[in-house]
C-alpha positions as CSV (number, residue, x, y, z in Angstrom):
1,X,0.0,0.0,0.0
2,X,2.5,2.1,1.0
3,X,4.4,1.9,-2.4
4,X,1.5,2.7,-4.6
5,X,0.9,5.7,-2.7
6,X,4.3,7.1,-3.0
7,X,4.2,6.1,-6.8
8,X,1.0,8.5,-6.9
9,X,2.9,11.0,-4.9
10,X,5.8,11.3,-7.9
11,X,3.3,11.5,-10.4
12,X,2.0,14.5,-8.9
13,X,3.2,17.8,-10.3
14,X,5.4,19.9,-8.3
15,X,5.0,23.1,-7.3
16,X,7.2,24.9,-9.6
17,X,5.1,23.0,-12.3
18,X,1.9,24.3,-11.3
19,X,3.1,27.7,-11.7
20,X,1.8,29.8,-15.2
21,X,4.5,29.3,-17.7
22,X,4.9,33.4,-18.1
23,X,5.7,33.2,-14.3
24,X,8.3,30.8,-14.8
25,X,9.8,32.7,-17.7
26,X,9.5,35.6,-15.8
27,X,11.1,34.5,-12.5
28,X,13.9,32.6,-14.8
29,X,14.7,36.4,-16.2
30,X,14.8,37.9,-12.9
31,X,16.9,35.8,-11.7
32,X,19.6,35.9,-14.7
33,X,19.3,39.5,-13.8
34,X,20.0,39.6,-10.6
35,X,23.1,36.5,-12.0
36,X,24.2,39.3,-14.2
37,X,24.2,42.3,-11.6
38,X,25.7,40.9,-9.0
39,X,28.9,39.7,-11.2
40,X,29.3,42.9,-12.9
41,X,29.6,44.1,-8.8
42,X,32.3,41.5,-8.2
43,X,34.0,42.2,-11.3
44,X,34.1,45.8,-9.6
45,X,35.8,44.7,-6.3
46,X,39.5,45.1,-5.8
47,X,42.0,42.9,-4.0
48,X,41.5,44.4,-0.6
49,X,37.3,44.2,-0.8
50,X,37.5,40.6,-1.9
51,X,39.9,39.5,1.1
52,X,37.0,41.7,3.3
53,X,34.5,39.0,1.7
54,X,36.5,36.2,2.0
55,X,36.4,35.3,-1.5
56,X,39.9,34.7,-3.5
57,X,41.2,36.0,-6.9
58,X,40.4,32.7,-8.2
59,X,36.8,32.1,-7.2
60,X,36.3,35.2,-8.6
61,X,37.3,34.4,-11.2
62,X,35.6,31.2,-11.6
63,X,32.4,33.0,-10.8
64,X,33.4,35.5,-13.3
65,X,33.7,33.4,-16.4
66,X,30.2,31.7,-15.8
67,X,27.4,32.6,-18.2
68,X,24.8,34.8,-16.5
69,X,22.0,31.9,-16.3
70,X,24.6,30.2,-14.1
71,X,24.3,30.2,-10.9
């Protein structure tokens, strides 16, 4: 019994999937947005700022040389 209801469960559509496809696009834009932004920011920071962060020359730039709808 068990098993058939968690079969039923998968079947169901998520959340995410439930959603309007225009919201999806929409929210999949803001968020390559906000990708975008917040690189062109790093990009900005000098050696001192990043140490502040924490974050190293090469994560940087390994964040740096990832397409904007990466996150």
């Amino acid at each position: 019994m068990e098993r058939a209801l968690g079969q039923t469960a998968a079947l169901l559509p998520t959340l995410a999937q439930r959603r309007p496809f225009i919201k999806r696009v929409a929210g999949a834009i803001a968020l390559w947005l906000r990708n975008a932004h917040t690189r062109r920011q790093l990009a900005r920071l000098d050696e001192r700022q990043l140490a502040d962060a924490g974050i190293s020359l090469c994560d940087r730039e390994v964040e740096l040389s990832k397409p904007f709808w990466r996150e």
